[in-house]
N, C-alpha and C positions, 0 to 999 in steps of 0.2 A: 504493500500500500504506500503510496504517496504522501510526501508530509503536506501538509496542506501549504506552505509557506511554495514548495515547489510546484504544485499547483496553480497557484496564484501567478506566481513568477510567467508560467507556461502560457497562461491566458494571456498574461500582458506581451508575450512575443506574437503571441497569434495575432491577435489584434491588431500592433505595430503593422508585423509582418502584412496585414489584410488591406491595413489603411497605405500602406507604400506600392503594394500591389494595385490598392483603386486608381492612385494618384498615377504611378507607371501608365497604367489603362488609358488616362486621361490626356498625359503628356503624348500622344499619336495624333499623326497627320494622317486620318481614313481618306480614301479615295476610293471609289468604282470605277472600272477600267482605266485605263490612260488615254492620255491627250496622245500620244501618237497614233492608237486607234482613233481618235475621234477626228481629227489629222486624214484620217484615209477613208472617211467618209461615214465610220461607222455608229450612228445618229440611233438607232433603236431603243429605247430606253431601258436599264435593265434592272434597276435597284429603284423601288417607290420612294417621295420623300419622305416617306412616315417612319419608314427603317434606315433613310437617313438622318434622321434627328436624333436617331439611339445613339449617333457616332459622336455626335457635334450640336454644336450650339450657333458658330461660327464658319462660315466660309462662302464659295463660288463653283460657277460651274454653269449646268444649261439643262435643257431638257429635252426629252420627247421628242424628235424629228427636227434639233436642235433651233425648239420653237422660244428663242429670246433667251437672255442672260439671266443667270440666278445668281441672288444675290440672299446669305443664311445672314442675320443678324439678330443675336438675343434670343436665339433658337427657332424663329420666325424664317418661312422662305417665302422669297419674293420673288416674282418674275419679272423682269423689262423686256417689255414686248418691243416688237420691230418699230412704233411708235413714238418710244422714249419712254413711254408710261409704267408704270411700276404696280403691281396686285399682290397679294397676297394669295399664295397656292395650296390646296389641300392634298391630303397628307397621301392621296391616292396617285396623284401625279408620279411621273418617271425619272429619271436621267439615266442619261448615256453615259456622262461624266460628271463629277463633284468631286469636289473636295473640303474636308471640314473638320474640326477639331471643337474640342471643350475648351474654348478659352479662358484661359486663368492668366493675368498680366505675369510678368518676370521683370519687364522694365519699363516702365513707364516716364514720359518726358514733353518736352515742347521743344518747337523748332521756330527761327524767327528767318524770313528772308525779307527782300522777297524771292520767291524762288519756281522753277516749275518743274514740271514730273521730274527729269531725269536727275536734276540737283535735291529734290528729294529726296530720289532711292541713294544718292551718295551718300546724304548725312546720315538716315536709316542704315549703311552699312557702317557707316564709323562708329556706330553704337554696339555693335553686337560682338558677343567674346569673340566669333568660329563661325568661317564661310560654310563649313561641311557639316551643320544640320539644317533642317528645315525650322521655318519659323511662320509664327498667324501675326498679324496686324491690324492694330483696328485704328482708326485714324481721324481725327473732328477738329471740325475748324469750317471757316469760312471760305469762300473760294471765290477771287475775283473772274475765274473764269475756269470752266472742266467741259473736257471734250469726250463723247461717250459713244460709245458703239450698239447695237443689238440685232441680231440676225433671225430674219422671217423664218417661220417654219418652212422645214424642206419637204418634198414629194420624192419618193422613192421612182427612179433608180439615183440612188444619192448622188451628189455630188463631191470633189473632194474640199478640206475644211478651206483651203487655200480660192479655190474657184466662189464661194460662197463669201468669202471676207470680201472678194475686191469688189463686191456688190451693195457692202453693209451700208444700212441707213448712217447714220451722222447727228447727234444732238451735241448743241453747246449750249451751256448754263452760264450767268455771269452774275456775279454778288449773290450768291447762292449755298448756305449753311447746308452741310450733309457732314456723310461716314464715305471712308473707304474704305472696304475690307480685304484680305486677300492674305498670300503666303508669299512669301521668298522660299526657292529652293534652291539647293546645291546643285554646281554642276554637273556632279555624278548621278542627277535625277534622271536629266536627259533621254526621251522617250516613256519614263511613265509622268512626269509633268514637266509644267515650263521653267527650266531653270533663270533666277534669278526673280525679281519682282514681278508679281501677278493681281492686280488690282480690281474689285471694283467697287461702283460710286453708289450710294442711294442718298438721295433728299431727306432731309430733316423733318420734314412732311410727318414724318410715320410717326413722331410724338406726337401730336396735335390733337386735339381732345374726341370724344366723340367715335362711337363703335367704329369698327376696321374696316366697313362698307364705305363709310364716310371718308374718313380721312385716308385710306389706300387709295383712294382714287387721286390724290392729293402727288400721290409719289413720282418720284422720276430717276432714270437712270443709265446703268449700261456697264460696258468694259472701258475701261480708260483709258483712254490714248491722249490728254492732254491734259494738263492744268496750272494754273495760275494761284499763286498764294500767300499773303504775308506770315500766318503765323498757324501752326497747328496744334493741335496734344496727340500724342502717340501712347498704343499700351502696344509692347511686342510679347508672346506668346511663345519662350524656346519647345520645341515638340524634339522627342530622343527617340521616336520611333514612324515609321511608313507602313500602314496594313495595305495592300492594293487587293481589291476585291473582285475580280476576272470573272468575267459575263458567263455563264454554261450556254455557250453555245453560239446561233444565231450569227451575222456577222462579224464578231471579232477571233469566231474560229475560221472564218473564210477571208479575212484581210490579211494584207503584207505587209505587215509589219518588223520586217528586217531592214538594212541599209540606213543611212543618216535621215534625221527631218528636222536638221535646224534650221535649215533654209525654208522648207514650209511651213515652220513654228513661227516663226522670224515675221512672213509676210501672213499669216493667218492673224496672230494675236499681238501683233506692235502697232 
């Protein structure tokens, strides 16, 4: 028999042991299939948002017949339709690809410029210990100007991700309060996501009083390709793990996905 003092002892390892294993759990960048499938056309949806929420709280990605950008924020997913317009989506919805984590800050901060995207993602990198994990970002502030993207839903036989961007609609915002959310990835990501900064924007809208019928329709958004800014607040998000979640079946068993695609990362998502 066990003295009871050892006992006691035992529990309190368990426990420790339980709570470092949840937080482990939580420190992961989940994703469903990869951007280099979705890169070669492969748009089918294969994971519901509803079992994506189990993953994450936070992140981006798209949907369904790559119908508009999603955008996860405070465990909420939104879509930007090919419009610019921003909805809030139910739990039944697909993607083909996402990506999202439990956001918990690691470091949080402000940046003063002025400054735009690409002087941005510089000072974001002069903050962070180590190029070689993945990381979430959430980002608030005012923006004298953001430039955003969102791609209409496609019709099968797909096309590839590169033939569909040089077609995307185009919204610009000017003096316009929101979030960006998004990850940085290492460049050993390369083909299951897009290394280095990956952003996107939604409108400040989605506080706004009044059920989500109401004020979602208020929203606006997209994938970033521009912006303008004097001053922000950043929380960064370090993740020590990548689960990649691989479709059973369907298109991403019948694509080729060997050979390089930064060239079509490059011109699909910049």
């Amino acid at each position: 028999m066990k003295h009871p003092l050892v006992v006691a002892w035992l529990a309190v390892l368990a426990a420790t042991s339980a709570g470092c294993a949840e937080r482990a759990e939580r420190d992961v960048l989940f994703q469903t299939a990869t951007l280099g499938a979705l890169v070669e056309g492969v748009f089918d949806g294969n994971l519901a948002v509803g079992e994506l929420k189990k993953r994450g709280d936070l992140g981006l990605g798209t949907f369904d017949a790559l119908d508009g950008e999603m955008v996860m924020l405070d465990g909420r997913v939104y879509r930007v339709r090919a419009d610019g317009k921003a909805e809030e989506v139910g739990d039944e919805e697909t993607t083909p690809f996402a990506a999202v984590t439990f956001f918990e800050a690691d470091h949080t901060g402000s940046l003063e410029g002025p400054f735009d995207l690409a002087h941005l993602e510089e000072m974001l990198d002069k903050v962070l210990p180590t190029k070689n994990i993945p990381y979430a970002v959430k980002i608030e502030g005012t923006f004298a100007h953001v430039k955003t993207r969102s791609i209409p839903r496609q019709t099968k036989p797909y096309p590839r991700l590169a033939e569909v961007a040089a077609k995307q609609p185009t919204f610009e915002f000017e003096n316009v309060r929101g979030t960006l959310v998004g990850f940085r990835c290492p460049e050993y990501a390369k083909g299951l996501n897009l290394p280095g900064w990956h952003l996107h924007f939604l409108t400040a809208d989605r506080t706004a009083g009044g059920p989500c019928s109401e004020r979602c329709s208020l929203l606006q958004g997209g994938h970033v390709l521009e912006l303008v800014t004097d001053k922000v607040r950043f929380a960064i998000d370090y993740t020590f793990a990548i689960h990649v979640a691989l479709p059973k079946g369907g298109g991403f068993y019948e694509a080729d996905l060997a050979g390089e695609k930064s060239a079509d990362l490059e011109r699909a998502e910049k």
